[in-house]
C-alpha positions in Angstrom: -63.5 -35.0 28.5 -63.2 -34.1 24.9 -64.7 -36.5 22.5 -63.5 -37.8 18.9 -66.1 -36.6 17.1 -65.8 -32.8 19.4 -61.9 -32.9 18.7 -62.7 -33.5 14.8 -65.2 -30.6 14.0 -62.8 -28.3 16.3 -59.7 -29.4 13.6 -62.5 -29.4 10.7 -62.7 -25.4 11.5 -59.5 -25.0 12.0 -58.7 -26.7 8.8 -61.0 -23.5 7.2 -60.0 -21.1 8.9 -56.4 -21.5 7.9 -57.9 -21.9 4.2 -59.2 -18.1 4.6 -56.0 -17.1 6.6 -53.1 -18.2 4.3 -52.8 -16.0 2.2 -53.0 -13.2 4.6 -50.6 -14.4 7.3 -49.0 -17.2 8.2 -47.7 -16.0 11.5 -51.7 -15.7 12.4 -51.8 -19.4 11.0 -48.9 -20.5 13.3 -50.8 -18.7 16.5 -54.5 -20.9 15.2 -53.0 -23.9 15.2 -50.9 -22.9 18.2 -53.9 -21.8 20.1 -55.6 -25.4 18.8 -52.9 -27.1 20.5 -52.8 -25.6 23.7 -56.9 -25.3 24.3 -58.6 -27.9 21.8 -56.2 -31.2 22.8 -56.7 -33.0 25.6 -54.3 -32.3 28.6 -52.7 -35.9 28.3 -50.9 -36.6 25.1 -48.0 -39.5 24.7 -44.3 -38.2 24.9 -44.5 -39.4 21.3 -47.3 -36.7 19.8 -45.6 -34.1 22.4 -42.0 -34.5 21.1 -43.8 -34.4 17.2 -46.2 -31.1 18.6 -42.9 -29.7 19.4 -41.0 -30.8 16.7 -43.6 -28.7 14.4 -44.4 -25.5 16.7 -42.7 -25.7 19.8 -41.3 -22.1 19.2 -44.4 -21.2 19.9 -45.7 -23.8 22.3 -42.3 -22.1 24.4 -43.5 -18.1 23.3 -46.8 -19.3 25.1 -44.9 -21.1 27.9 -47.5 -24.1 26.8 -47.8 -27.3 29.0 -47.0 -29.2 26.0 -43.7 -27.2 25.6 -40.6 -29.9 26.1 -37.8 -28.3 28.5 -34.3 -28.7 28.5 -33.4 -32.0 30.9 -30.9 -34.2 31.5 -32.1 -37.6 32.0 -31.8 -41.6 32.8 -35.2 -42.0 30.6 -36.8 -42.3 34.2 -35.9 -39.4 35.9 -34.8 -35.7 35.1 -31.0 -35.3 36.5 -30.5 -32.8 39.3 -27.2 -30.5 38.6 -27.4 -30.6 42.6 -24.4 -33.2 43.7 -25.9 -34.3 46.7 -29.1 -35.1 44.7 -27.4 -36.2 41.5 -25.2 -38.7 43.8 -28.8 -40.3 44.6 -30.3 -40.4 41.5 -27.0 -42.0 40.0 -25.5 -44.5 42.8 -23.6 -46.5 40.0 -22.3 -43.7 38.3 -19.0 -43.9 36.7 -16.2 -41.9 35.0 -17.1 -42.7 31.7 -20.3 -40.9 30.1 -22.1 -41.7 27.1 -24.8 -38.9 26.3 -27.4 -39.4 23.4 -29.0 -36.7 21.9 -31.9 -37.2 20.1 -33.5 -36.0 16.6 -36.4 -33.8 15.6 -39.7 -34.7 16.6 -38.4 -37.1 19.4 -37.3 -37.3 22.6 -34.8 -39.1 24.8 -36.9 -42.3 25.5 -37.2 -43.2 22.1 -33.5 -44.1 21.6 -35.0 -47.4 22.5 -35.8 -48.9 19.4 -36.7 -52.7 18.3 -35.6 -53.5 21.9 -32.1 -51.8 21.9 -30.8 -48.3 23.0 -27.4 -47.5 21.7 -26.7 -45.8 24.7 -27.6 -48.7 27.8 -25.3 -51.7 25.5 -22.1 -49.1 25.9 -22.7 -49.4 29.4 -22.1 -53.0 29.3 -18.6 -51.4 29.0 -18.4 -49.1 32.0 -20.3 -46.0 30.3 -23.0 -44.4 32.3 -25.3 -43.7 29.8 -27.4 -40.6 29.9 -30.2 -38.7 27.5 -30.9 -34.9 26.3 -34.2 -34.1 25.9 -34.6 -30.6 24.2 -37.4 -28.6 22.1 -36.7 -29.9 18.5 -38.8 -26.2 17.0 -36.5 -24.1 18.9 -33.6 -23.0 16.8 -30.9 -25.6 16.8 -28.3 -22.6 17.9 -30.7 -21.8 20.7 -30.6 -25.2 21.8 -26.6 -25.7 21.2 -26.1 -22.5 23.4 -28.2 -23.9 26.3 -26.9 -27.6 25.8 -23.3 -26.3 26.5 -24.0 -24.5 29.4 -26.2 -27.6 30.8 -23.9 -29.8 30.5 -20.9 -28.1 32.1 -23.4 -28.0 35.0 -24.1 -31.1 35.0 -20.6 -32.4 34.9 -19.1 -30.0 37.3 -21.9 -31.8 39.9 -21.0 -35.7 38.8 -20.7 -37.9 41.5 -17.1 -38.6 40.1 -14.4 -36.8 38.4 -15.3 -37.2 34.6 -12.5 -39.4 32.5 -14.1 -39.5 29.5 -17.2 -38.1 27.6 -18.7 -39.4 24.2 -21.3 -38.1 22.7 -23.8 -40.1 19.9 -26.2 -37.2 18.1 -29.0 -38.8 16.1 -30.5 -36.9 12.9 -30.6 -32.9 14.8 -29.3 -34.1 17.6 -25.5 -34.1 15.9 -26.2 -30.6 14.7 -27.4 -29.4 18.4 -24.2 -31.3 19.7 -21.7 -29.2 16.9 -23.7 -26.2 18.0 -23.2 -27.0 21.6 -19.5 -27.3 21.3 -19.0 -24.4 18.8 -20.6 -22.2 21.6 -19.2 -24.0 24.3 -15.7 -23.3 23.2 -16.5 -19.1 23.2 -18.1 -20.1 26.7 -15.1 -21.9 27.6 -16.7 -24.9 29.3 -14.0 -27.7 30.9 -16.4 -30.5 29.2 -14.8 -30.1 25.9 -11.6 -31.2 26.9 -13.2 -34.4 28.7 -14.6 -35.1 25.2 -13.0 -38.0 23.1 -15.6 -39.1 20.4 -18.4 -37.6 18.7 -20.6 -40.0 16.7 -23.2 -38.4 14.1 -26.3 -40.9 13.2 -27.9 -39.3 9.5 -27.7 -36.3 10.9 -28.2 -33.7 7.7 -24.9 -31.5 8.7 -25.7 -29.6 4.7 -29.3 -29.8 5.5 -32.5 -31.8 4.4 -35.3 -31.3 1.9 -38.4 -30.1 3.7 -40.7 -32.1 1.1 -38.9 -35.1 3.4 -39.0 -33.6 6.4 -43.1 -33.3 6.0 -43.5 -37.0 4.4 -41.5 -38.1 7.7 -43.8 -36.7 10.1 -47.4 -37.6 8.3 -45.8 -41.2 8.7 -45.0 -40.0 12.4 -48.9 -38.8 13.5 -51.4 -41.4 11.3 -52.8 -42.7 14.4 -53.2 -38.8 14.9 -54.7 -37.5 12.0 -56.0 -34.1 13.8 -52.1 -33.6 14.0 -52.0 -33.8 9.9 -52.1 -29.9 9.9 -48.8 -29.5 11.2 -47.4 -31.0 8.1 -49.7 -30.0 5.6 -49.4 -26.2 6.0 -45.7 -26.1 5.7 -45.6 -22.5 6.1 -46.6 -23.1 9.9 -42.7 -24.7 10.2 -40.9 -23.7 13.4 -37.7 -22.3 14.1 -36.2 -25.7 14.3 -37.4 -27.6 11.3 -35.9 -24.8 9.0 -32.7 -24.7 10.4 -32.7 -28.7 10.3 -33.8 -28.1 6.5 -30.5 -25.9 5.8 -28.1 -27.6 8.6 -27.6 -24.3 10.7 -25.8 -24.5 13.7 -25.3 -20.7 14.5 -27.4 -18.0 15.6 -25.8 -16.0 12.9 -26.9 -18.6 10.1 -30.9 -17.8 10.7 -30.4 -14.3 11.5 -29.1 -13.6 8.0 -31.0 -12.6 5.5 -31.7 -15.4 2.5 -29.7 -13.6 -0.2 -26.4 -13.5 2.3 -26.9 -17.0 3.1 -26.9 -18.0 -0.6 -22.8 -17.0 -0.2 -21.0 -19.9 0.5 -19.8 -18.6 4.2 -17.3 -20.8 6.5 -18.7 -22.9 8.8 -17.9 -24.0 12.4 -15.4 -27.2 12.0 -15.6 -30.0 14.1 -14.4 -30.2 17.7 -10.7 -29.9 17.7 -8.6 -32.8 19.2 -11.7 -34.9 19.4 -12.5 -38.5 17.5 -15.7 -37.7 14.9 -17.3 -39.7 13.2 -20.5 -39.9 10.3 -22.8 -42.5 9.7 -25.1 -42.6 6.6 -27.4 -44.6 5.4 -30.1 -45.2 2.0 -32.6 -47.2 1.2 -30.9 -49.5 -1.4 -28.8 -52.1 -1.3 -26.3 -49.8 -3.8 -24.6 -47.0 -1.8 -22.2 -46.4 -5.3 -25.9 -45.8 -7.1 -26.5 -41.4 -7.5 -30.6 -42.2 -7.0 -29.8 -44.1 -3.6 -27.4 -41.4 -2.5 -29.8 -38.7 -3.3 -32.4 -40.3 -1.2 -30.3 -41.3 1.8 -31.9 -43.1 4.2 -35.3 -41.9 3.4 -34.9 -38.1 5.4 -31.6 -37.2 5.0 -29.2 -37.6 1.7 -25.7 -39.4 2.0 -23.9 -35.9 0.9 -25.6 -34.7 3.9 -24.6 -37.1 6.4 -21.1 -36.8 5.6 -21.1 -33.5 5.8 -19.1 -33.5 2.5 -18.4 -30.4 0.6 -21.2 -29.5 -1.8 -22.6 -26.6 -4.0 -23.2 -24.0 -0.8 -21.6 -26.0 2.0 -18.0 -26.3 2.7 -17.6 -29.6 3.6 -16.9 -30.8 7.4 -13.7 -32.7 6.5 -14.5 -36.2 8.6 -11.5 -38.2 7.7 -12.6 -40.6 5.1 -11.7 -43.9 7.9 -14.1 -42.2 9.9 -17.0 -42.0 8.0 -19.2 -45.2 7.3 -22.2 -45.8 4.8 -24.6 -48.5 5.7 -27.0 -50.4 2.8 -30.8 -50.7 3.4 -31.1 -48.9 6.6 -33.8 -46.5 6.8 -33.4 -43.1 9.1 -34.8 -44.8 12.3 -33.2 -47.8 12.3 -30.0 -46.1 12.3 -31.1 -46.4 16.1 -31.4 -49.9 16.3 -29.3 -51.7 12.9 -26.8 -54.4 14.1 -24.6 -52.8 12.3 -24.8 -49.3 13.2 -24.7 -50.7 16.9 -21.4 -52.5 16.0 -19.6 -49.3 14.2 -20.5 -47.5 17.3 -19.0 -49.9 19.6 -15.3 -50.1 17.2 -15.4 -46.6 17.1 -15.8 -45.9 20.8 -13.7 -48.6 22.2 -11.1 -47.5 19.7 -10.6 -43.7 21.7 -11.4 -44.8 25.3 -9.0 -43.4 27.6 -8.8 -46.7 29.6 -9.0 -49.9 27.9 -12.5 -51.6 29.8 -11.7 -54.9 31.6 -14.3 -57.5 30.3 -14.1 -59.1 33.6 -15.2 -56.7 35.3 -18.8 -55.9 35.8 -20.0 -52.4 35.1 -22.8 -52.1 37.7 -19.7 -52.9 40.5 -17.6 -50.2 38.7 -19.1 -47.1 39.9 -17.0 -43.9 40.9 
């Protein structure tokens, strides 16, 4: 068993050997503190520090096929979904035709839509929606992750105990940018999902990108309790895949394969799902949304502009029709899982586009297909 004090002099020499490496290669830095992951941590972390570990290198931790490496899974937040009908039918005995799938942000994972003792996704199905949760590797490139999302997801829906009626979709912070990426690519792919797909709600999710400087403060907030993790964060030229393309709000492979000067060219973008409901929530700090400061510094991670998607020097904007987007006062980026509000806005706008009106008199956990 690895002690405290062990773990500490092994990050202590890491800490210097990265000192003599900078400036030589950062890709050699990325493998240390790769390598320090994978041999000097014990084999038992919380979902919390792995979803973080992969938020910061899990490009790498997947190059290395690491244990710590989070794979692409449907789940229930107990159990990984089987695309396997017979097996799905099993796992889901209640299932109904209405889906509500959460997809969470960088550095996360699926169980941690629970927040403050609510989960956006479990109080929709007091109205009939089975609610289910991605988990995905937030350093893989969001494109990489939209691509394989889509493809998922048809399977996954083509096994469903029932036929699917309706699908809605809720992306917090990345997650909304995987979910664009998923249906841009699912549309070349073709997949029947889209068309079962009625609302798309985005939760501070930085569609024109988000300052790294943010991004860094937001994870040494994240890992205090695990200051050996401070590394990730403090050599910011160790980022993965993921956390730049959360930084500039790419969605396509084509976005990171271009070189920076191309990307400086304002370029068309991938617009929202057609004949679907979308919507954007923002937040800030202050109780002043009409204030530029408060704007600028969003809900602490991700700037109001940003949220919006509105157009903006570089970034066509996304063209959410102005009823469908929504600022909130003195919300911070987390709680945009858990706010009262943001819970309520989510409801409205969901009910609004259901297919089939939900009967309040009838119990959901009766209701399955």
């Amino acid at each position: 068993m690895i002690s405290r004090n062990n773990l500490t002099q092994k990050f202590q020499a890491l800490i210097d050997e990265i000192s003599s490496k900078m400036a030589e290669n950062t890709g050699v830095v990325k493998d240390k503190v790769t390598e320090f992951i994978e041999q000097g941590l014990p084999p038992v972390q919380s979902d919390a520090v792995i979803a973080t570990l992969n938020g910061m290198v899990g490009d790498s931790l997947e190059q290395r096929d690491s244990r710590f490496a989070q794979k692409m899974q449907f789940r229930d937040q107990q159990q990984t979904l089987s695309d396997d009908p017979a097996l799905l039918s099993l796992q889901l005995p209640a299932a109904t035709d209405r889906i509500i799938l959460c997809v969470h942000g960088w550095c996360m994972n699926d169980v941690q839509w629970l927040r403050k003792e609510h989960d956006h996704g479990r109080f929709m199905a007091t109205f009939g929606y089975t609610p289910i949760y991605l988990r995905y590797n937030t350093g893989m490139h969001i494109s990489t992750n939209g691509e394989e999302f889509a493809l998922k997801l048809e399977a996954l829906l083509a096994a469903w105990p029932c036929a699917v009626t309706e699908l809605v979709i809720v992306g917090h912070s990345m997650g909304g940018l995987v979910t664009r990426s998923a249906c841009y690519y699912g549309k070349q792919l073709n997949v029947d999902w889209l068309d079962k797909l009625t609302t798309f709600i985005t939760l501070g999710t930085p569609h024109n990108g988000a300052p790294l400087a943010k991004l860094a403060s937001w994870v040494d907030e994240r890992i205090a309790d695990a200051p050996y993790l401070k590394v990730l964060s403090k050599v910011t030229e160790i980022r993965s895949c993921g956390t730049r393309d959360l930084s500039h709000g790419f969605v396509c492979h084509s976005d990171w394969l271009q070189d920076e000067e191309t990307r400086k060219i304002l370029k068309k973008r991938p617009t929202l799902p057609e004949g679907v409901a979308c919507y954007a929530i923002a937040s800030c700090l202050g109780n002043n949304f009409y204030d530029e400061k408060s704007q600028m510094l969003g809900d602490g991670l991700v700037p109001v502009s940003s949220a919006l998607g509105d157009a903006e020097t570089g970034h066509i904007g996304l063209d959410f029709p102005p009823k469908h987007k929504w600022i909130g006062e003195g919300i911070n980026h987390l709680d945009l899982l858990s706010h009262p509000l943001i819970m309520s806005k989510i409801k409205e706008w969901i009910l609004d586009n259901t297919i089939q009106p939900f009967d309040l008199t009838e119990d959901p956990l009766r209701s399955g297909c």
